[in-house]
FIKOLZA-1660 file (N, C-alpha, C; in steps of 0.1 Angstrom, whole numbers, plus 5000, padded with zeros to 4 digits):
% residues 210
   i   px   py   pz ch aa at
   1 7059 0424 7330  A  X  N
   1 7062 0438 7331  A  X CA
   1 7054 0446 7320  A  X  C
   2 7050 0457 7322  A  X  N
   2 7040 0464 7313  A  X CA
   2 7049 0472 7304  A  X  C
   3 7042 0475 7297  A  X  N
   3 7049 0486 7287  A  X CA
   3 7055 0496 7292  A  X  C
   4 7041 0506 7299  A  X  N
   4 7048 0518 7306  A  X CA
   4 7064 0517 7319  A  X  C
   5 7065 0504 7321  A  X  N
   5 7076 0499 7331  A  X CA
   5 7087 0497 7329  A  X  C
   6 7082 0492 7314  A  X  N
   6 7096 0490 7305  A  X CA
   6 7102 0499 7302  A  X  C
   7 7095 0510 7293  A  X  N
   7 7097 0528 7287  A  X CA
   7 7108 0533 7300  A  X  C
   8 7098 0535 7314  A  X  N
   8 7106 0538 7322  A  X CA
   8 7120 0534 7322  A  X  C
   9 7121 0518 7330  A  X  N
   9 7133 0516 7333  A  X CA
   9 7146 0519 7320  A  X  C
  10 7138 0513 7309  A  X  N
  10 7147 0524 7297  A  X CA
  10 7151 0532 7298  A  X  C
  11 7143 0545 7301  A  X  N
  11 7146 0560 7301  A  X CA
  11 7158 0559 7312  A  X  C
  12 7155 0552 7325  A  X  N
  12 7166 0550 7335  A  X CA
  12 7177 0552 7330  A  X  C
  13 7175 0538 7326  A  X  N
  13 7193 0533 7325  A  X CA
  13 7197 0539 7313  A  X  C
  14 7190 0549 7303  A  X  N
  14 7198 0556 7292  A  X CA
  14 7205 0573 7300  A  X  C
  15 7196 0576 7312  A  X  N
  15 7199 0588 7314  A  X CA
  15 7211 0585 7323  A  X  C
  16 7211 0568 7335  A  X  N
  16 7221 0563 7344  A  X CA
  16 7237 0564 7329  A  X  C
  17 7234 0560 7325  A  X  N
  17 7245 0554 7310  A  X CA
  17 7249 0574 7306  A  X  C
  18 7240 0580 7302  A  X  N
  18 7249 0591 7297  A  X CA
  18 7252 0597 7306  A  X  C
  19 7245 0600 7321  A  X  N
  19 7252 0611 7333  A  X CA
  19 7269 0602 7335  A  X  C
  20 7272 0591 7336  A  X  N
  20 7283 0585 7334  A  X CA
  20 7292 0588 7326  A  X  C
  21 7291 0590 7315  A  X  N
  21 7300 0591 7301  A  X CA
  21 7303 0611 7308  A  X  C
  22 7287 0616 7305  A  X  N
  22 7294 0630 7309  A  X CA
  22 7303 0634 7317  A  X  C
  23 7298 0629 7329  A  X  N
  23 7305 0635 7342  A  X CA
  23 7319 0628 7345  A  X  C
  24 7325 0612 7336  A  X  N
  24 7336 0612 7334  A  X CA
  24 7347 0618 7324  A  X  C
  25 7338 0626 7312  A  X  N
  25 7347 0634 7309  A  X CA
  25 7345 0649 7310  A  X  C
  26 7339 0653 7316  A  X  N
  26 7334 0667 7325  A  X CA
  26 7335 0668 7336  A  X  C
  27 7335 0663 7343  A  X  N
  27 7333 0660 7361  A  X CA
  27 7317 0669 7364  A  X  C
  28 7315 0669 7376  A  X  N
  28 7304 0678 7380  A  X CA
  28 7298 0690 7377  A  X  C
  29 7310 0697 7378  A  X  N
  29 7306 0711 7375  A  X CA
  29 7306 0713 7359  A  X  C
  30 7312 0706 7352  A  X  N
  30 7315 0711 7338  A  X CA
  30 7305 0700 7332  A  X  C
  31 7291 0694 7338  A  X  N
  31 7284 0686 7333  A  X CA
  31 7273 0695 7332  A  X  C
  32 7263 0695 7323  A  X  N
  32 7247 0702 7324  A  X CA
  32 7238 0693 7323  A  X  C
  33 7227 0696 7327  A  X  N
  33 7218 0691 7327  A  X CA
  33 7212 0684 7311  A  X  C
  34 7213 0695 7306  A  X  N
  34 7211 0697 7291  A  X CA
  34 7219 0687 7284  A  X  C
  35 7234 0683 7288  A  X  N
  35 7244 0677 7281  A  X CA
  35 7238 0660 7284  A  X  C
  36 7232 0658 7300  A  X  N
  36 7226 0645 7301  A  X CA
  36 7221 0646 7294  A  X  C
  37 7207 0650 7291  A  X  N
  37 7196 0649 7284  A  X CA
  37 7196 0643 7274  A  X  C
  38 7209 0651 7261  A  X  N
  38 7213 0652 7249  A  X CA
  38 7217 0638 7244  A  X  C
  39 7225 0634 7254  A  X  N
  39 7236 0620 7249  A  X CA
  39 7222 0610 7260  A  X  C
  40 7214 0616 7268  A  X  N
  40 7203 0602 7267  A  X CA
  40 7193 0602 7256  A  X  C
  41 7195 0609 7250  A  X  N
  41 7186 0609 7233  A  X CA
  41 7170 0613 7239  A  X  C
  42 7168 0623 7250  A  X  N
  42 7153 0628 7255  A  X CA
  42 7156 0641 7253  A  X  C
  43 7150 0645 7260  A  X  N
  43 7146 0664 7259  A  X CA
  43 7147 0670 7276  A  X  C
  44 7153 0678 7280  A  X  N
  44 7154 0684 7294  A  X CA
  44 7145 0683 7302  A  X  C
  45 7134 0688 7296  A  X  N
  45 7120 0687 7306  A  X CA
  45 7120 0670 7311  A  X  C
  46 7121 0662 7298  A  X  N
  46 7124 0648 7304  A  X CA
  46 7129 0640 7314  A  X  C
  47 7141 0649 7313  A  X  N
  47 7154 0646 7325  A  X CA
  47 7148 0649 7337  A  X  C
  48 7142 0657 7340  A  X  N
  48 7140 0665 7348  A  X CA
  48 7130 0658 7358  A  X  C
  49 7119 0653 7351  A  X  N
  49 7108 0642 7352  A  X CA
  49 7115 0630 7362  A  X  C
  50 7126 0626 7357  A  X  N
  50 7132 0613 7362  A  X CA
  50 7145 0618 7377  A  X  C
  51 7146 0627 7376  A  X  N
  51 7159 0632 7383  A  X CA
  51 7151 0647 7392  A  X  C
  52 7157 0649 7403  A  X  N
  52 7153 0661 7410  A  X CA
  52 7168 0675 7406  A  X  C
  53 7182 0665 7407  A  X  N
  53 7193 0680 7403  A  X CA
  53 7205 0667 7393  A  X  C
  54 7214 0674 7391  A  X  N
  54 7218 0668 7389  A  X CA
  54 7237 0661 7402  A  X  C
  55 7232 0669 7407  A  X  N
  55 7237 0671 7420  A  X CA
  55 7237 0657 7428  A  X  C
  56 7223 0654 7430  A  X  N
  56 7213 0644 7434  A  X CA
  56 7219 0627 7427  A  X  C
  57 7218 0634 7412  A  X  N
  57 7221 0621 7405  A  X CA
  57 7234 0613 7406  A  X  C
  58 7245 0625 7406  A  X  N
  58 7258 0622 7409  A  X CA
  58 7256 0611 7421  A  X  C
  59 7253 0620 7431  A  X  N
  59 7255 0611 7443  A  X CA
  59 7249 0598 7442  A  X  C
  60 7241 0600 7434  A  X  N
  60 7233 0579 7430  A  X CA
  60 7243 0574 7429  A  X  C
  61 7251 0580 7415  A  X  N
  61 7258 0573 7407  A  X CA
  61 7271 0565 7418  A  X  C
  62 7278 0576 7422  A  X  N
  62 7287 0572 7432  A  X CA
  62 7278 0559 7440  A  X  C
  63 7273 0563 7447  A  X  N
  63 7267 0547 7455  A  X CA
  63 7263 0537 7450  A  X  C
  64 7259 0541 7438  A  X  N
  64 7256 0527 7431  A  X CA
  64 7269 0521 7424  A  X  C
  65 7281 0526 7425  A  X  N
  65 7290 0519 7417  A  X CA
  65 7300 0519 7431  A  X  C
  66 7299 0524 7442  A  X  N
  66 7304 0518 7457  A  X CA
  66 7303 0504 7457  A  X  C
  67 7287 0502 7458  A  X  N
  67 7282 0491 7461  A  X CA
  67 7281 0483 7450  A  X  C
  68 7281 0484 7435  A  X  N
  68 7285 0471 7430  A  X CA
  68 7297 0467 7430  A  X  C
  69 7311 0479 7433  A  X  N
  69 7322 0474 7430  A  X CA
  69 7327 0464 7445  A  X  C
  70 7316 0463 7453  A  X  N
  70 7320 0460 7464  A  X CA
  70 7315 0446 7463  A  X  C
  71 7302 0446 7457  A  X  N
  71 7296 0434 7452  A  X CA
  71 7305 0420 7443  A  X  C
  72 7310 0427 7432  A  X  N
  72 7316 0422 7420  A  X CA
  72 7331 0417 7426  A  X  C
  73 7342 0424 7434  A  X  N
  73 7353 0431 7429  A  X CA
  73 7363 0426 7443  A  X  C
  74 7355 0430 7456  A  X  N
  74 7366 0430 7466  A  X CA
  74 7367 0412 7470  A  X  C
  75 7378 0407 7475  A  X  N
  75 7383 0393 7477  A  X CA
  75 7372 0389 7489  A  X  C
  76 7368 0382 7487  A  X  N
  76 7356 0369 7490  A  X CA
  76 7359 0362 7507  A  X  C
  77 7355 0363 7515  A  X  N
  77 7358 0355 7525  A  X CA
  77 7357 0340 7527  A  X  C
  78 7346 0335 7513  A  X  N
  78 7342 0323 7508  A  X CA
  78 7353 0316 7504  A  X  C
  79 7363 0324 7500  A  X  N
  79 7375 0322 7491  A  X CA
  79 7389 0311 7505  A  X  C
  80 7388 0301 7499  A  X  N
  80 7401 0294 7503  A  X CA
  80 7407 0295 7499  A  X  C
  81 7406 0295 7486  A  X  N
  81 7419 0292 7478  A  X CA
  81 7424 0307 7475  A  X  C
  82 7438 0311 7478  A  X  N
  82 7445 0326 7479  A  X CA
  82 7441 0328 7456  A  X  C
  83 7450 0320 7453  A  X  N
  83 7452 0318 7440  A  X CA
  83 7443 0320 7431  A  X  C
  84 7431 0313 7440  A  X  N
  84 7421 0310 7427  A  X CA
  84 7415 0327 7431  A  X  C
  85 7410 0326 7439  A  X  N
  85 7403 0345 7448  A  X CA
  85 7410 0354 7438  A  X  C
  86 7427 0354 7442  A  X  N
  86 7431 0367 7436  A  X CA
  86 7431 0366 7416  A  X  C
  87 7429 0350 7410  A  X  N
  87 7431 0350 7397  A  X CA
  87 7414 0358 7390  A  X  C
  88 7406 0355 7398  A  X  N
  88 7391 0357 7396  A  X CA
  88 7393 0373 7403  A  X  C
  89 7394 0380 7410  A  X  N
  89 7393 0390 7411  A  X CA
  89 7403 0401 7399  A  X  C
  90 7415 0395 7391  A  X  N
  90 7420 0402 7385  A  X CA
  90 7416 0401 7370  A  X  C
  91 7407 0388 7368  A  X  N
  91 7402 0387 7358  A  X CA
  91 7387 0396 7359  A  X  C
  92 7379 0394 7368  A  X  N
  92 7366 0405 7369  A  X CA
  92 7373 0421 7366  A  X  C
  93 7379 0421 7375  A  X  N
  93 7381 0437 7372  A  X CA
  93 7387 0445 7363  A  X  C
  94 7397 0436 7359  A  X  N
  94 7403 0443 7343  A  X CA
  94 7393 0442 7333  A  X  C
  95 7383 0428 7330  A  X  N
  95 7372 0429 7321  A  X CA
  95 7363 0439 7323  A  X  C
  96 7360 0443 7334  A  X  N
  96 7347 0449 7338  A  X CA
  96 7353 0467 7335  A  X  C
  97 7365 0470 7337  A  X  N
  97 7372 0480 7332  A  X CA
  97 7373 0484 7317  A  X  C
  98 7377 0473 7311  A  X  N
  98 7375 0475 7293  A  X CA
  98 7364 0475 7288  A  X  C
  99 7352 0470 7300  A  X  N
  99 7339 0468 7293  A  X CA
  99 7336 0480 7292  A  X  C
 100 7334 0486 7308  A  X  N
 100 7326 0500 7311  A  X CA
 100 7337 0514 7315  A  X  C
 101 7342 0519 7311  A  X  N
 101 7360 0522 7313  A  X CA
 101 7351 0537 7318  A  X  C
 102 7339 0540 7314  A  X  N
 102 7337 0560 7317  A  X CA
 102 7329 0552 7334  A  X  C
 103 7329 0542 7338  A  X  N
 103 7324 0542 7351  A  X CA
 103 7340 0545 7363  A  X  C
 104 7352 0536 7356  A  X  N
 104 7361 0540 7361  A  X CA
 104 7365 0553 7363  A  X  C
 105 7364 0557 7345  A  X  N
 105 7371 0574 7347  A  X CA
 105 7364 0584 7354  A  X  C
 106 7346 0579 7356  A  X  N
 106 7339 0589 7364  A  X CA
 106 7344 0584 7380  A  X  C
 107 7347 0575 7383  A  X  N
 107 7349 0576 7399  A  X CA
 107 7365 0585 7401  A  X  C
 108 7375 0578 7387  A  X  N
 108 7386 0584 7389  A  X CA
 108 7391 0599 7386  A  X  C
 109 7377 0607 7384  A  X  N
 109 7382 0621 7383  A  X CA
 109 7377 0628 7397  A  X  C
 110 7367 0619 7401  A  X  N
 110 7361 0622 7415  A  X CA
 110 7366 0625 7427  A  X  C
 111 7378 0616 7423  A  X  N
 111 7389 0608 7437  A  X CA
 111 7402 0619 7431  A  X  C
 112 7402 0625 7416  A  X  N
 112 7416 0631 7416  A  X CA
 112 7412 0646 7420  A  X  C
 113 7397 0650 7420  A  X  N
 113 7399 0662 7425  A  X CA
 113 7393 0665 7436  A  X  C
 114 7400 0657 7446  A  X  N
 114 7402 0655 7462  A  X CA
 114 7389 0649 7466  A  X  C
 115 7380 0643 7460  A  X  N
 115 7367 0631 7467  A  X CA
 115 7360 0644 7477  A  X  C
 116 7360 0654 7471  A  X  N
 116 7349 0664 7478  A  X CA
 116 7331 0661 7477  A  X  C
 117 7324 0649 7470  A  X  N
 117 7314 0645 7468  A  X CA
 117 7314 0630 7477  A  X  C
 118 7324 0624 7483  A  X  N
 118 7325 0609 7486  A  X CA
 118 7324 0606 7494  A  X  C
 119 7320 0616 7506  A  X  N
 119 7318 0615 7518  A  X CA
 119 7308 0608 7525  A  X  C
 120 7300 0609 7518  A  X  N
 120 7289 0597 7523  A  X CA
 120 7290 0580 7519  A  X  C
 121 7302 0577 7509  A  X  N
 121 7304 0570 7507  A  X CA
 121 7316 0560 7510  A  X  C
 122 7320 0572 7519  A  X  N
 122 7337 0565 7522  A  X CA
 122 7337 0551 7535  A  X  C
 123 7331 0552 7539  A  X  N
 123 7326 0543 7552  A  X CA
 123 7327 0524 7548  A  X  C
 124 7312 0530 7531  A  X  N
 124 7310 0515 7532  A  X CA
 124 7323 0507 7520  A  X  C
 125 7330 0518 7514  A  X  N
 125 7345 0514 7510  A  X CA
 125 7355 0508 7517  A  X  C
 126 7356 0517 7528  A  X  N
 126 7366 0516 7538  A  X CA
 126 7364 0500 7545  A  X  C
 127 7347 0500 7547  A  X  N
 127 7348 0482 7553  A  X CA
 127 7346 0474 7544  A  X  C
 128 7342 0478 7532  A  X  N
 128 7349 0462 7522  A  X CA
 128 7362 0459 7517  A  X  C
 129 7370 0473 7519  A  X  N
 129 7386 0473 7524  A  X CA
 129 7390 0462 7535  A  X  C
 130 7381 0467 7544  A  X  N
 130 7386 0459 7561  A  X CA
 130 7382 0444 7555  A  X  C
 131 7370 0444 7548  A  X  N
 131 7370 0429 7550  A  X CA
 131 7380 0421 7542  A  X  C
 132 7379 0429 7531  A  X  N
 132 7392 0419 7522  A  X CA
 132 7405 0416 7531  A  X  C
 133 7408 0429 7537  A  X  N
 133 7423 0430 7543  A  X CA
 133 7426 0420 7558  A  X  C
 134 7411 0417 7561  A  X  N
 134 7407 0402 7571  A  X CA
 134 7413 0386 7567  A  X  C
 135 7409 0389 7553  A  X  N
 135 7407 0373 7545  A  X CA
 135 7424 0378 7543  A  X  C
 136 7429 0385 7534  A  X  N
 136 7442 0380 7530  A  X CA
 136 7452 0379 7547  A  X  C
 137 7449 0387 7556  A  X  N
 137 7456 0385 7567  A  X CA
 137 7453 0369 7574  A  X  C
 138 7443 0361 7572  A  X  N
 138 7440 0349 7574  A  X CA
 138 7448 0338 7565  A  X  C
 139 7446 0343 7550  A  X  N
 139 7455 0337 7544  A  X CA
 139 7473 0335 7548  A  X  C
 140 7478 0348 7550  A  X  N
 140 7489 0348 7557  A  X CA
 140 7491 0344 7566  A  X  C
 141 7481 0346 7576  A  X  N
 141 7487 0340 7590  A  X CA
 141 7488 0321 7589  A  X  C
 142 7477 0317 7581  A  X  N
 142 7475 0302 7579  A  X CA
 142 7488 0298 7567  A  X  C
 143 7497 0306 7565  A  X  N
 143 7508 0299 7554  A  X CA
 143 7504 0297 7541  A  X  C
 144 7496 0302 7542  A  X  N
 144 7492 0303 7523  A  X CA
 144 7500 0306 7515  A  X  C
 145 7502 0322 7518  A  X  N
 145 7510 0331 7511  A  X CA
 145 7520 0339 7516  A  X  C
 146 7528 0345 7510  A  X  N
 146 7536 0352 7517  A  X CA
 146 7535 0364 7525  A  X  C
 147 7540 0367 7534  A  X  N
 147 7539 0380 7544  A  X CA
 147 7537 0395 7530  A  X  C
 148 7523 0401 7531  A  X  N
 148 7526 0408 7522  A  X CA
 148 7517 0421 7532  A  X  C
 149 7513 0434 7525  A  X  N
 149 7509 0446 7534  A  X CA
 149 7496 0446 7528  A  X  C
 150 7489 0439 7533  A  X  N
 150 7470 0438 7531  A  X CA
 150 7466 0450 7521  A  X  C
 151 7466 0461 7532  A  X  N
 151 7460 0471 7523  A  X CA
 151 7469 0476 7507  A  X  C
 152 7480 0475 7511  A  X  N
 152 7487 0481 7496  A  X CA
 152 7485 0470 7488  A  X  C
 153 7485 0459 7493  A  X  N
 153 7476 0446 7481  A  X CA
 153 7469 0454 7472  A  X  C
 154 7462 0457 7482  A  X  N
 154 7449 0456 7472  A  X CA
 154 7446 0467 7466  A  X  C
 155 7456 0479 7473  A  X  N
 155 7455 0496 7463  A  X CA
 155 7462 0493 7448  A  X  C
 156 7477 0486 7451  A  X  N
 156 7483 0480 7436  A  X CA
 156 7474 0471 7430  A  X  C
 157 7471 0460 7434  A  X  N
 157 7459 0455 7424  A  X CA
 157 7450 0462 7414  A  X  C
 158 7443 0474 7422  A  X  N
 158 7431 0482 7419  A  X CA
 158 7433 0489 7407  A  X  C
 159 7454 0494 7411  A  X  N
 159 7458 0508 7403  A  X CA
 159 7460 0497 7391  A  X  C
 160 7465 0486 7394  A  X  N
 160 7470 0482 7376  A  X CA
 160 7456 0477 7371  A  X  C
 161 7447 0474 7377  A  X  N
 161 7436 0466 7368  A  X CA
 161 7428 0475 7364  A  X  C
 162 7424 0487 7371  A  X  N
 162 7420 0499 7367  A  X CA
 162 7424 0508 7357  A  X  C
 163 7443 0508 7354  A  X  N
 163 7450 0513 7343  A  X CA
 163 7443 0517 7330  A  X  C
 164 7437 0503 7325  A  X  N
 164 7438 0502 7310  A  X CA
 164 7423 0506 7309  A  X  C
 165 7415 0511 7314  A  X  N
 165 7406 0520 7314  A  X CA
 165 7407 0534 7315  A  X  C
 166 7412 0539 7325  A  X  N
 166 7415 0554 7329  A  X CA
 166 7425 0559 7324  A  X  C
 167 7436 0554 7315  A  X  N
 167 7449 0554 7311  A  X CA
 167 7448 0549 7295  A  X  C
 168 7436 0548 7291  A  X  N
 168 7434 0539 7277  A  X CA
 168 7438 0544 7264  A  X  C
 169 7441 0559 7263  A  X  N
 169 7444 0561 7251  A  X CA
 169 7456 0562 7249  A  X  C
 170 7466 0567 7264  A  X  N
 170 7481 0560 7265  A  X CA
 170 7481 0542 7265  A  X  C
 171 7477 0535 7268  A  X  N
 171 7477 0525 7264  A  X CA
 171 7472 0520 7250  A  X  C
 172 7467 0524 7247  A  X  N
 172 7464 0521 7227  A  X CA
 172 7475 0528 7223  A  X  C
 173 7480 0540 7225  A  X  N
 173 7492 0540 7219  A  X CA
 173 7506 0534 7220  A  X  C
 174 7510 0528 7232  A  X  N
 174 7516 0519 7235  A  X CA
 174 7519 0505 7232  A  X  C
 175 7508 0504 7229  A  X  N
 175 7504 0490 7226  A  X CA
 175 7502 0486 7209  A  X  C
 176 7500 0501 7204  A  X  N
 176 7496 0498 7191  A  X CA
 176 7486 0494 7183  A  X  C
 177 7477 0500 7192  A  X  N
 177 7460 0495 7192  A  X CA
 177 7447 0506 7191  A  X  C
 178 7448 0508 7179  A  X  N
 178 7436 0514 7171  A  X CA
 178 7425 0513 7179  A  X  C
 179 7419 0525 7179  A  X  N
 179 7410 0530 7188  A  X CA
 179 7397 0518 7186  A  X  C
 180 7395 0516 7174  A  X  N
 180 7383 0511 7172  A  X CA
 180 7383 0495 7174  A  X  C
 181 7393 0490 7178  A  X  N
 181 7395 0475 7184  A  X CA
 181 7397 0477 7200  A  X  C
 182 7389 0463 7207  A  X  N
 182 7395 0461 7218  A  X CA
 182 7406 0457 7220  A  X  C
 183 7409 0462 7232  A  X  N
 183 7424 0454 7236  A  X CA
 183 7420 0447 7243  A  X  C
 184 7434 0440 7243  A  X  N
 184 7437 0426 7247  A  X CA
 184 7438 0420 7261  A  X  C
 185 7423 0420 7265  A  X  N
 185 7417 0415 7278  A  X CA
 185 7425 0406 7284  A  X  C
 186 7429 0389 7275  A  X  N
 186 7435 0375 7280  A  X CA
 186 7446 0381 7282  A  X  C
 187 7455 0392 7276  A  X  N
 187 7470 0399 7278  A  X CA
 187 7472 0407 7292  A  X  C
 188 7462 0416 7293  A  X  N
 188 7466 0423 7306  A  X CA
 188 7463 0414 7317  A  X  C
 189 7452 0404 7316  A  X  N
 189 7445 0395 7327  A  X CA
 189 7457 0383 7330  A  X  C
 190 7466 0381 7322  A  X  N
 190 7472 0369 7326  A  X CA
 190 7488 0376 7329  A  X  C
 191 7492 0387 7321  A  X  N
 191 7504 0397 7327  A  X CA
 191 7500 0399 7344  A  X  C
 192 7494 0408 7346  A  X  N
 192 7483 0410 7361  A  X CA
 192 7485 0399 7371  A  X  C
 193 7479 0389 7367  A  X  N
 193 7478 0377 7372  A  X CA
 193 7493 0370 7379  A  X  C
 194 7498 0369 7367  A  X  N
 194 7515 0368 7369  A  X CA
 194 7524 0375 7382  A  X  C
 195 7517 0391 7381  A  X  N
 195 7522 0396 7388  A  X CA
 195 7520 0397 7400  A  X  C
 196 7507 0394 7404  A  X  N
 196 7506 0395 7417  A  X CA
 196 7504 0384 7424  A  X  C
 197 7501 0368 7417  A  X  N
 197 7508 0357 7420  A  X CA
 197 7516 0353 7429  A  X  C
 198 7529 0360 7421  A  X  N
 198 7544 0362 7424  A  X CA
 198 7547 0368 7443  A  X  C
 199 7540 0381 7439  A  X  N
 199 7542 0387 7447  A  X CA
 199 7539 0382 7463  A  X  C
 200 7530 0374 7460  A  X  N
 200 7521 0359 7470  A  X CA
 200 7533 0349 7478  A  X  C
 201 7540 0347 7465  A  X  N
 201 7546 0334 7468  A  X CA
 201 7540 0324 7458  A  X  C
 202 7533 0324 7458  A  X  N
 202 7518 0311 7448  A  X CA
 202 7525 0314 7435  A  X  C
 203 7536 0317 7429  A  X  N
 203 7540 0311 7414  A  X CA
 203 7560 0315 7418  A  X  C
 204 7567 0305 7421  A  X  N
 204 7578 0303 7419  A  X CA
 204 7585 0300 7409  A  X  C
 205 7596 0307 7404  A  X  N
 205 7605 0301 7392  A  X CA
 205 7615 0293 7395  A  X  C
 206 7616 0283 7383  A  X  N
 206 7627 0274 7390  A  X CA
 206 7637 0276 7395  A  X  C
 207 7643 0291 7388  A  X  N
 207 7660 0293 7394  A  X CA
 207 7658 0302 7409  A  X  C
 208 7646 0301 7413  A  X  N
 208 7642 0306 7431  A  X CA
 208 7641 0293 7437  A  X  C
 209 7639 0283 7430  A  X  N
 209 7634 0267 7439  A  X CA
 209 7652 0267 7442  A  X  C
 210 7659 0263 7435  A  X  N
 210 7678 0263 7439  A  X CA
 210 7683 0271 7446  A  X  C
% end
């Protein structure tokens, strides 16, 4: 890779990295151009160079976090095992939440003021919905797990693993956790875990075996 390729893709992913941060705590309209620029550590005319609006950009951003969350995130058809699928999916996504939490809060201010930008993106959500909601209905029908409602699976999953990102400074104070420490990833991932286990059938307590 040459120099000038490197520079580039740098400049990318610092201007990808701060239109995120902004527009999750600004949304669209309350974001400037100027404000990207600033928190990408370049100069507007810069921005400008790399990006045609910022309009434009948004809509990247959305698709490109469609499609990795669809990549990373939604339950695997590869997956036999119910248990192991849903313990790895609640461990990916609560980490990937604490890691990068303004990618969550930029989709989740997106979606709270009615997904008027998401339209071109609702389609390929909707079928990695379908597909997950295939595999756990496979699972059910073959006696894996318990009779549960596919889709609300997986909206409850989403809302609690997603929480402690979008919900984080009520959670630090709940929890009693100073802004400048992480929280407790192995805590929410194995609480989480527990919970929706259960909800399966796949973790029984002994006084339910009697």
């Amino acid at each position: 890779m040459t120099s000038v390729l490197k520079k580039r893709r740098e400049i990318h992913g610092a201007i990808r990295d701060a239109a995120i941060r902004e527009f999750a705590r600004n949304g669209l309209a309350g974001t400037s151009t100027q404000a990207i620029a600033q928190t990408a550590g370049i100069s507007k005319a810069q921005l400008h160079y790399y990006i045609s609006s910022k309009e434009e950009l948004y809509q990247d951003l959305l698709r490109d976090i469609v499609a990795q969350w669809k990549d990373i995130f939604f339950l695997s058809a590869s997956h036999d095992d119910p248990a192991l699928a849903i313990r790895e999916y609640i461990d990916r996504k609560v980490r990937h939440a604490l890691q990068y939490p303004d990618v969550s809060r930029f989709f989740a201010h997106e979606i709270a003021r009615g997904a008027p930008e998401m339209t071109p993106h609702w389609k390929a959500l909707k079928n990695a919905v379908e597909e997950a909601n295939a595999v756990i209905r496979q699972w059910i029908d073959s006696g894996r797990i318990a009779p549960i409602d596919p889709l609300l699976f997986q909206m409850n999953m989403w809302a609690v693993t997603q929480h402690y990102a979008e919900y984080e400074a009520q959670a630090r104070i709940l929890m009693d956790q100073p802004g400048d420490a992480p929280l407790d990833a192995d805590r929410i991932v194995a609480e989480a875990t527990q919970l929706f286990l259960r909800r399966c059938g796949l973790i029984v307590d002994e006084d339910e075996k009697q």
